[in-house]
FILUMBA-17828 format. One record per residue (C-alpha): residue in one letter; x, y, z. Coordinates in steps of 0.25 Angstrom, whole numbers, padded with zeros to 4 digits, always signed. Each point is the difference from the previous one (the first is absolute). Layout:
aXYZ ...
END
This chain:
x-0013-0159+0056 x+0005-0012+0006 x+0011+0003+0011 x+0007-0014-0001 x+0001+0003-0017 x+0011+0009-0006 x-0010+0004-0013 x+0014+0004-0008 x+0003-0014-0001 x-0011-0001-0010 x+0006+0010-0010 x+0014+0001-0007 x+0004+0007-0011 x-0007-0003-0014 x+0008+0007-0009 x+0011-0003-0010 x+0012+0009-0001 x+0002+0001-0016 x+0015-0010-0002 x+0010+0012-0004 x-0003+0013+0011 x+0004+0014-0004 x-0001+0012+0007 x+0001+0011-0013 x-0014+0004+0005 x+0007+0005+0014 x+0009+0009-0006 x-0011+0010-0004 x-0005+0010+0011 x-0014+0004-0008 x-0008-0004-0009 x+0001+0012-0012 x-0010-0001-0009 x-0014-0006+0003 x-0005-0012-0005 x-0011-0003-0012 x-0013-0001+0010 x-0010-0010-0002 x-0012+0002+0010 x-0006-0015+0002 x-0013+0007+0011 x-0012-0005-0011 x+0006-0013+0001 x+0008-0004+0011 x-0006+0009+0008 x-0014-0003-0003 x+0001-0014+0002 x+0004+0002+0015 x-0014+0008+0002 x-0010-0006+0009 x-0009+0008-0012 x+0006+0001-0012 x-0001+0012-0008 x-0011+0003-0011 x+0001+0001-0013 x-0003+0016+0000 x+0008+0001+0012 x+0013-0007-0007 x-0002+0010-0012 x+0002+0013+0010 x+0010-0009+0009 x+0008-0001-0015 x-0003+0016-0004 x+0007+0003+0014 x+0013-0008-0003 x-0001+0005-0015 x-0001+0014+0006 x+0012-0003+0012 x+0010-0003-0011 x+0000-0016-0003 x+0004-0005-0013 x-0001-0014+0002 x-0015-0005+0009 x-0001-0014+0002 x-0018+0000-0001 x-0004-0014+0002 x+0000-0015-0002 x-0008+0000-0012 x-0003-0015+0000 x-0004-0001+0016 x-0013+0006-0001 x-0009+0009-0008 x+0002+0012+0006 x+0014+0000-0002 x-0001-0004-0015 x-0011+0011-0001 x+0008+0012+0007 x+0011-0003-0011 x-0011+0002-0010 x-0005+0011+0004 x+0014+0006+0002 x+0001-0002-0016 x-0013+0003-0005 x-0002+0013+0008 x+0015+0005-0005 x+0005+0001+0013 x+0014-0006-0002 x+0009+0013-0004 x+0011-0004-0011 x+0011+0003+0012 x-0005-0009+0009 x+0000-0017-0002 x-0011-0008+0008 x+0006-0015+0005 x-0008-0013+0003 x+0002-0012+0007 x-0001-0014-0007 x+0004-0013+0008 x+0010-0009-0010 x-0014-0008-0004 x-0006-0003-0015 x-0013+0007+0001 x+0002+0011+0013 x+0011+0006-0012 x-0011+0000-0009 x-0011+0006+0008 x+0012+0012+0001 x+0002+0003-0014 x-0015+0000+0000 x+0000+0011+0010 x+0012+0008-0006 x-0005+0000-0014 x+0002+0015-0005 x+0008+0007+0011 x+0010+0009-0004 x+0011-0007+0008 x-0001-0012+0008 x+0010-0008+0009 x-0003-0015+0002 x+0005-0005+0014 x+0000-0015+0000 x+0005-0008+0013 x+0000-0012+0007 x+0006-0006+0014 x+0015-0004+0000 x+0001-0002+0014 x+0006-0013+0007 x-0012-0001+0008 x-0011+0004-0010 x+0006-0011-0011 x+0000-0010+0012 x-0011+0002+0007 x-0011+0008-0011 x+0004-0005-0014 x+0008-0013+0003 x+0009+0004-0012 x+0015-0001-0001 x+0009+0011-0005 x+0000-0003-0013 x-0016+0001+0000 x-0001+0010+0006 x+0009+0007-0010 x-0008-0006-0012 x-0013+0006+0006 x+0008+0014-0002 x+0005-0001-0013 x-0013-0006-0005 x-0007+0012+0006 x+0010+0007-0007 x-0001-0005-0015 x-0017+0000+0002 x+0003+0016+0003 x+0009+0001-0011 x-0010-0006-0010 x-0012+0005+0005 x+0006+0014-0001 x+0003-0001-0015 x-0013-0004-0004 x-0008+0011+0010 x-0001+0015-0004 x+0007+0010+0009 x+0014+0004+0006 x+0004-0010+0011 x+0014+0000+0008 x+0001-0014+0007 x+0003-0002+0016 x+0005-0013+0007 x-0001-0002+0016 x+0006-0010+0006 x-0009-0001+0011 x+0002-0004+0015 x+0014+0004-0001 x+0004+0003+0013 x+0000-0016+0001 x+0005-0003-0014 x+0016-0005-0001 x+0005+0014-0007 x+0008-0006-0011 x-0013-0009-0003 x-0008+0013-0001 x+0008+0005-0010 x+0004-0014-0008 x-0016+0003-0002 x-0001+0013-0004 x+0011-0001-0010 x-0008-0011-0005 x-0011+0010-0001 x+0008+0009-0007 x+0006-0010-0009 x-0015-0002-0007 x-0002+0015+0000 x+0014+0006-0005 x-0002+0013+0005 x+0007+0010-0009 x+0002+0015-0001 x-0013+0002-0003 x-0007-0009+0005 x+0003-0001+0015 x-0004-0011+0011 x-0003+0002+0016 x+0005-0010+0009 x-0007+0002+0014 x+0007-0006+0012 x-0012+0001+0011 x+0003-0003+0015 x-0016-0005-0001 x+0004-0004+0016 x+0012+0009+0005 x+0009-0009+0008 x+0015+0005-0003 x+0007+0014+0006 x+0000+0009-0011 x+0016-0001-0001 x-0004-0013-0002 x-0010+0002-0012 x+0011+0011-0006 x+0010-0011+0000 x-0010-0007-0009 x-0005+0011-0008 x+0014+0002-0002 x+0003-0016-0005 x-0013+0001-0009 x+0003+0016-0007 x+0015-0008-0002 x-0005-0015-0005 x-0012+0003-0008 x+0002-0001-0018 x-0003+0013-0007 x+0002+0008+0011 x-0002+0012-0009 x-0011-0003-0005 x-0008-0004+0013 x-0005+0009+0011 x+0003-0006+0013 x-0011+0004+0010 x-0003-0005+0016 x-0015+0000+0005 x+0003+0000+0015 x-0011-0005+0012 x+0004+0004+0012 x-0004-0011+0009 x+0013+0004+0008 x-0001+0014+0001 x+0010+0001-0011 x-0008+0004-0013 x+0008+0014-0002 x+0013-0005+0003 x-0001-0011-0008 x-0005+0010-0010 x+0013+0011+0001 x+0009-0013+0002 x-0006-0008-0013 x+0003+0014-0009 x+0013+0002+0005 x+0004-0016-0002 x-0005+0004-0015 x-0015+0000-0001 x-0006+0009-0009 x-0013+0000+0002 x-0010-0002+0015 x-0015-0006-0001 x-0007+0006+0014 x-0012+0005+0004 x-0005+0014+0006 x+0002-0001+0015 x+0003-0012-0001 x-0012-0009-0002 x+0000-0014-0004 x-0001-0014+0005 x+0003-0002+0015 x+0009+0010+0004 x+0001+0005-0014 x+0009+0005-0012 x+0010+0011+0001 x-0006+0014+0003 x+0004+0009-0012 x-0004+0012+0006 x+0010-0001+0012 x+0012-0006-0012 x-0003+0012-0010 x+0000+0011+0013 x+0012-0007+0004 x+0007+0003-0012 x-0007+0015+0000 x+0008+0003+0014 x+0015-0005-0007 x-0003+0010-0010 x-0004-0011-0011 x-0013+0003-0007 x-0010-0012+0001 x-0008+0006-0015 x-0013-0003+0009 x-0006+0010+0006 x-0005-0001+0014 x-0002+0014+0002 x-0013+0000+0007 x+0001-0013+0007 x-0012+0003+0007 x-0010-0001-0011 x+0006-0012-0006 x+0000-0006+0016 x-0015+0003-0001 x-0005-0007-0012 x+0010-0013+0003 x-0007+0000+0012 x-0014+0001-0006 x+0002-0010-0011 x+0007-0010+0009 x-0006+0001+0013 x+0015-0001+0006 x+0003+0011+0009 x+0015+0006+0000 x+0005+0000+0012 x+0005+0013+0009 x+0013-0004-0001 x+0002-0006-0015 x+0013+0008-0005 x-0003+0013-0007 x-0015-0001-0001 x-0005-0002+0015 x-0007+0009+0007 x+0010+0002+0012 x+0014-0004-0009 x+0004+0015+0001 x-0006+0002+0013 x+0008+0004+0012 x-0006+0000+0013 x+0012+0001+0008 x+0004+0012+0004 x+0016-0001-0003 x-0004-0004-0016 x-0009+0013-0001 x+0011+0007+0006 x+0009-0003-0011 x-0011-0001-0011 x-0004+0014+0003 x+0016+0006+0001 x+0004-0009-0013 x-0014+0006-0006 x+0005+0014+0004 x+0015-0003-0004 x-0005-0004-0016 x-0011+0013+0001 x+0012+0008+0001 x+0007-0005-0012 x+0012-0007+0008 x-0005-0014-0007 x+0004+0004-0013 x-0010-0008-0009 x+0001-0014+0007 x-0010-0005+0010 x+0007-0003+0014 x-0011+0002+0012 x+0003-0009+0010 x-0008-0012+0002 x-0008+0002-0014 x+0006-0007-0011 x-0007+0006-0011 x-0009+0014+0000 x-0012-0006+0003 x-0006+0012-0010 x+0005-0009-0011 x-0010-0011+0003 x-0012+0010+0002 x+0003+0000+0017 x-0001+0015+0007 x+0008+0003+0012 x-0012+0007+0008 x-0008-0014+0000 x+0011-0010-0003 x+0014+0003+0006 x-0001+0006+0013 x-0013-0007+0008 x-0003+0005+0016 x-0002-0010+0012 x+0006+0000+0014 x+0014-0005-0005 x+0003+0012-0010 x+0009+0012+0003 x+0002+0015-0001 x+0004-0003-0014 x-0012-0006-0004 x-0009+0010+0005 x+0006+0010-0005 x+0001-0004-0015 x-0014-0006-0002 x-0004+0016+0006 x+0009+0006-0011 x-0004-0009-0011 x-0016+0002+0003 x+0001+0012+0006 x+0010+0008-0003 x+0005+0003+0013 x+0015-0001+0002 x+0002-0001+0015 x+0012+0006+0007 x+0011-0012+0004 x-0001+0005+0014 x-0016-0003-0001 x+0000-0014-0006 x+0003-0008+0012 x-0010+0007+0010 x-0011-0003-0014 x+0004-0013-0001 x-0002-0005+0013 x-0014+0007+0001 x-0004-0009-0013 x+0005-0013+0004 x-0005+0002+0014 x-0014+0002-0006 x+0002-0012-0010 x+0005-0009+0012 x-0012+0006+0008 x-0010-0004-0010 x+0007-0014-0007 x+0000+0004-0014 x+0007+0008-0011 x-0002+0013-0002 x-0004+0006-0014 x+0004+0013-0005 x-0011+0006+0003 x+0000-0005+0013 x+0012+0005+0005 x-0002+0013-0007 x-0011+0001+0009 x+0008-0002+0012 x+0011+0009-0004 x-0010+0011-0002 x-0009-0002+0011 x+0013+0000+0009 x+0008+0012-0007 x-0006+0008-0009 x-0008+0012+0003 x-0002-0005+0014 x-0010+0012+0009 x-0004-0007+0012 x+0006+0011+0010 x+0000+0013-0009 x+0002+0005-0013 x+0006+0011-0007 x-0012+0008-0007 x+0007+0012-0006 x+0014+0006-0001 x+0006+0013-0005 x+0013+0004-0002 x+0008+0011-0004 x+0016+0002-0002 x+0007+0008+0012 x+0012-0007+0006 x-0002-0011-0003 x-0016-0005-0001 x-0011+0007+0008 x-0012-0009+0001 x-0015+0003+0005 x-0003-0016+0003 x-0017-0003+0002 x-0001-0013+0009 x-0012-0006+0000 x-0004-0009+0012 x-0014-0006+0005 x-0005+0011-0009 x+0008+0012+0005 x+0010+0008-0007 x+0010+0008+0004 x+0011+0007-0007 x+0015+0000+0005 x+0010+0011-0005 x+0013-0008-0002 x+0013+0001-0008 x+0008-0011-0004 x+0013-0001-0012 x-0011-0005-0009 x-0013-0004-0002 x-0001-0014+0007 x+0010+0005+0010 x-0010+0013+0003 x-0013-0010+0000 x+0008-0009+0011 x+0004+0012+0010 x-0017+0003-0001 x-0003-0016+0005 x+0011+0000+0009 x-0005+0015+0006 x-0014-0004+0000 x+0001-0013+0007 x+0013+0004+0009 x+0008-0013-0006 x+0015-0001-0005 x+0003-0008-0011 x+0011-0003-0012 x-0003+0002-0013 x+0008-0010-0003 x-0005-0006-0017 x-0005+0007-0011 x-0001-0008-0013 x-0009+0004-0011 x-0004-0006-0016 x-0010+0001-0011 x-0010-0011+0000 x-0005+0001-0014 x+0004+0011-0011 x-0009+0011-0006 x-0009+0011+0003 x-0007-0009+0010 x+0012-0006+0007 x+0001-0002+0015 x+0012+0000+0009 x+0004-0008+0011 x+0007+0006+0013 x+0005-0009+0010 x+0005+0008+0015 x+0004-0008+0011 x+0003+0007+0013 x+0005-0006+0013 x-0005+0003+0014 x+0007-0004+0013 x+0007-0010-0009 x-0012-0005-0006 x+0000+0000-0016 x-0015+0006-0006 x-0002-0001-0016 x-0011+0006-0008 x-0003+0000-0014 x-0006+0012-0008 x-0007-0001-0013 x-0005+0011-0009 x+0000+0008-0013 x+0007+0011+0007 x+0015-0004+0005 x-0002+0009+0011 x-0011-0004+0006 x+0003-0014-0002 x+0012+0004+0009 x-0009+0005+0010 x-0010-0012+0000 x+0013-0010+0002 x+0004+0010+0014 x-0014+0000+0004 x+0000-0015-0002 x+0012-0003+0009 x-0003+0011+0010 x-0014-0007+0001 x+0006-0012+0004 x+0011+0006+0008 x-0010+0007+0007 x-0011-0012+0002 x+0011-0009+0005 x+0003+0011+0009 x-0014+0001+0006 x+0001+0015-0004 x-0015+0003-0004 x+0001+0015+0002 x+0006+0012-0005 x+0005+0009+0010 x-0006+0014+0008 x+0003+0013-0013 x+0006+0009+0009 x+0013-0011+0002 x+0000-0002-0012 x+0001+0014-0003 x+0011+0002+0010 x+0009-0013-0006 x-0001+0006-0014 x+0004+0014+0005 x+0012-0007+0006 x+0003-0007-0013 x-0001+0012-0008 x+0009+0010+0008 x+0009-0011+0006 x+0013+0007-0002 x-0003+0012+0011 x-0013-0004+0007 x+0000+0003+0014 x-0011-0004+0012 x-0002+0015+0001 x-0003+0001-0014 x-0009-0012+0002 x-0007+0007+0012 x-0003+0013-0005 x-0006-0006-0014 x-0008-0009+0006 x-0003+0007+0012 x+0003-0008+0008 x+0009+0000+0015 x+0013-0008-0003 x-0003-0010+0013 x-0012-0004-0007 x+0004+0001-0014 x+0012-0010+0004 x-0010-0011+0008 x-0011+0001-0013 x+0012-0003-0009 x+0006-0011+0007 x-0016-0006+0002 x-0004+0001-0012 x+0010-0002-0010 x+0010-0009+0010 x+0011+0008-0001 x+0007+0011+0006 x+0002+0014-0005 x+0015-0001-0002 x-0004-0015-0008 x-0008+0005-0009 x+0008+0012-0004 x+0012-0010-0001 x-0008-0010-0009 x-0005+0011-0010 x+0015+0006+0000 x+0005-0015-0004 x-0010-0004-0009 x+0004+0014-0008 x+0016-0004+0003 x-0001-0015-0004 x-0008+0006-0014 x+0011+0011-0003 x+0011-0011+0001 x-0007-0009-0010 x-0004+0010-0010 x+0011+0012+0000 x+0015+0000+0000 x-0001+0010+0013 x+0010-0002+0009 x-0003-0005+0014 x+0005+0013+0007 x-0010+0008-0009 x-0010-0010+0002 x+0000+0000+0017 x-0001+0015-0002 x-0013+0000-0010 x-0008-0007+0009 x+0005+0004+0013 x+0012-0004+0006 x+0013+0009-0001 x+0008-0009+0009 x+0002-0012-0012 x+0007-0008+0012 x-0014+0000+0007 x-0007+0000-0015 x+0008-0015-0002 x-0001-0005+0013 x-0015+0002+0000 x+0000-0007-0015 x+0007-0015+0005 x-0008+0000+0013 x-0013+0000-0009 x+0004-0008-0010 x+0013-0006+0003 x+0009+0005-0011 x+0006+0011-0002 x-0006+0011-0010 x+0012-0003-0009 x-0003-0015+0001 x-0016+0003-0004 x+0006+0008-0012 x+0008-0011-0005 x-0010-0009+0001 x-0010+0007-0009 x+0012+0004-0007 
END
């Protein structure tokens, strides 16, 4: 371009506002019931092909907009070629016409194209005439030469030739009247001529007429184009007896609104085209009208249930592609990469599981369900890549694979996948992160595993733990106030480690006698968070894989690739079990052992004293009591060991820095 040139000086505005302007049509706030449809794809779409359809591709093209709900189809230009007036033919003679649905043809305001057409519509069930011709200031000065009386005169000898013509041709025929290149006609001239049209027709009660305002080059705002709907729907004769209908192009970008605005202005009918296909930019898009009308609760009566399959032969019959982001039927329009959307797409999903949407669809970010076009959630809705979030992750893992990750889980999962997807530059399928999540969490043995277990009921849960590492088992004898919390004191003995149990969350992944469960633990170290994931048929052994898997990590993070000597282990669990009155003397007489040295072998091998391992077990058993019974804290100090409750407490905030009240009232 031209630096030194201002290229808006070329243009202005080429429109007409219509001589009287009302604004009726701004008053309403939604259109309330939809308009009569009348697909134009196997005409005006066809003709923008670079490769027009086939005759046999028309006919299944035609079956598809039967099937989707049309009543009225605009097939062809009969007189334009023989393909056209042979697809009519065929229509007819193969009884493909269903008595509720009316075919439409075009016919240019002249002598023998009008004649061709009857030809062609010979014995339909019900047929609609569309004549046109140009009434635009620049189309009469410049194409035709005509002034505006001429201009009318070739319309209402259009007309008369229609009217005659009908009478004498067998069939059922409704007559249409476009004035077209509106966008540039003077609007009181455009209706002085279509009331001239309808003067020679006198539509009546039963006998209906269609005046069609086309914007055949959109070139107004669409308040602008409502403004002049609104003049015409007000000026034209037999208003009753005329369906006023708007055949938007969207050269602006304006084809819907000029659509919603041209029905709320008094329209009662919109000629468009499946995702909007047509001559340069194309017609209106009635997939993305109708659904609009779907999400403000207003049924469309065109079913666009499984967009998909109707995408899928448009795009094979057309060779057009619909693009990612076309309105409803896109691949990505109900996508969300980023990770705040999916938060919220997963919580509103969560929100309307639980019934506390009532009946009415209100997902953030999603306008419609996209189950109602035939979308699913797993492949549509929530799509993976380095810019998603917790949220994300974490419903596309419920949706596909029934794993419902705890809250506290999701941000650590989260920024595992998107790493992965940044690392790798591309998205993430389900089955590609589930393979991630697995590999990461679920049913992790690198170090060690848990082989065997046995438990018996006796104050608690007594425990016999086989651990199996680098081909070796050994058996711990351990206790614990349940099951997990028996298996965790065993890994804990046999590798000398302390650790917090700090999450346990389990759920059904499928129903039935071959259900599986999910467990999820997480257990923090040193102040370092650790989650595994368990799955099995058995609840209790998927528990168990879900600790293993974390204390596997815990443990290779660590660098702890070894369990410890048995005889300390022996001595650290015969502390645990007799906390409340073990004594070093006790301890050196059942081991055998000479106190110096049992004091020195317990402080190397288990890095703590005598008196902290006593301390620990008693604790452990305190902090449990004060959780699960309703003893006081006097009696408590007493049963594991400590008859001064002064010393009990002090002991308790030095550890743990509260109180044992205060520990109480928080699990209380």
């Amino acid at each position: 371009m031209n630096m030194n040139f201002n290229v808006a000086e070329k243009y202005g505005k080429a429109y007409f506002m219509p001589p009287e302007v009302t604004y009726d049509w701004v008053k309403k706030d939604a259109i309330e019931k939809p308009p009569i449809w009348c697909s134009v794809d196997l005409r005006d779409g066809n003709q923008a092909l670079i490769e027009p359809m086939s005759l046999e591709e028309k006919i299944e093209f035609f079956q598809m907009l039967v099937d989707i709900g049309f009543k009225e189809i605009e097939v062809g230009f009969p007189a334009a070629s023989e393909t056209e007036y042979n697809f009519m033919r065929a229509l007819i003679e193969r009884n493909m016409i269903p008595e509720d649905v009316t075919v439409q043809v075009l016919t240019q305001a002249r002598e023998h194209i009008i004649k061709k057409t009857f030809e062609a519509v010979k014995g339909a069930p019900h047929a609609v005439i569309h004549l046109y011709n140009s009434t635009s200031v620049a189309q009469r000065e410049q194409v035709f030469k005509k002034s505006r009386e001429e201009v009318k005169k070739l319309a209402v000898d259009g007309a008369i030739l229609l009217r005659d013509l009908a009478a004498q041709t067998d069939g059922n025929f409704t007559f249409e009247y476009s004035p077209e290149s509106f966008p540039g006609t003077e609007v009181d001239y455009a209706v002085e001529v279509c009331n001239a049209v309808l003067d020679v027709w006198k539509p009546d009660k039963e006998h209906k007429a269609i005046i069609n305002i086309p914007t055949t080059v959109q070139i107004a705002m669409p308040h602008v184009f409502a403004c002049q709907i609104e003049y015409i729907h007000k000026h034209l004769k037999y208003r009753d007896n005329v369906i006023l209908s708007v055949h938007p192009h969207n050269d602006r970008g304006c084809g819907i609104s000029d659509a919603e605005f041209g029905v709320l202005a008094g329209a009662d009918r919109v000629e468009g085209t499946l995702f909007g296909n047509g001559e340069r930019t194309g017609n209106v898009d009635i997939v993305t009208l109708a659904m609009n009308m779907v999400c403000h609760g207003v049924d469309p009566k065109l079913d666009f249930s499984n967009i998909a399959a109707i995408r899928e032969k448009y795009e094979r019959f057309t060779r057009m592609r619909v693009y990612e982001r076309t309105p409803y039927a896109g691949d990505l329009v109900f996508t969300a990469f980023s990770g705040s959307h999916q938060d919220a797409i997963s919580k509103g999903m969560a929100w309307r599981e639980a019934g506390k949407s009532g009946g009415r669809w209100d997902v953030p970010y999603l306008p419609i369900d996209p189950k109602d076009v035939g979308r699913e959630y797993e492949s549509d809705v929530i799509r993976i890549n380095s810019q998603s979030g917790k949220g994300g992750v974490a419903f596309v893992l419920k949706q596909n694979f029934g794993m419902s990750l705890p809250d506290k889980m999701k941000e650590e999962v989260g920024y595992l996948i998107k790493g992965v997807s940044d690392h790798r530059h591309e998205e993430l399928t389900p089955d590609m992160i589930y393979q991630v999540f697995t590999g990461n969490y679920v049913n992790i043995k690198d170090v060690f595993d848990v082989a065997e277990c046995h438990f018996e009921q006796k104050d608690g849960i007594a425990a016999s733990v086989t651990i199996e590492q680098n081909g070796e088992r050994r058996v711990i004898e351990t206790s614990g106030n349940g099951r997990l919390d028996a298996v965790s004191n065993a890994i804990k003995m046999y590798f000398g480690i302390s650790y917090e149990l700090a999450t346990y969350q389990e759920h059904a992944i499928s129903e039935g006698s071959s259900s599986k469960a999910a467990a999820y633990v997480e257990i923090i170290c040193q102040g370092r968070h650790f989650w595994g994931v368990g799955v099995d048929e058995d609840i209790i052994k998927s528990s168990i894989a879900a600790l293993v898997s974390a204390a596997n990590k815990m443990a290779k993070s660590e660098n702890i690739i070894e369990g410890r000597d048995e005889r300390i282990m022996e001595i650290m669990n015969y502390i645990q079990n007799n906390y409340a009155d073990v004594t070093m003397d006790v301890l050196a007489e059942k081991f055998g052992l000479s106190k110096p040295y049992l004091s020195k072998y317990i402080k190397e091998k288990s890095g703590m004293t005598f008196q902290d391992a006593v301390k620990a077990a008693r604790m452990k058993k305190a902090r449990r009591l004060l959780k699960e019974s309703n003893q006081t804290v006097e009696s408590i100090a007493a049963s594991v060991g400590y008859e001064n409750v002064e010393h009990f407490n002090r002991l308790f905030k030095k550890a743990y820095e509260m109180t044992p009240v205060q520990f109480r009232r928080q699990y209380k």
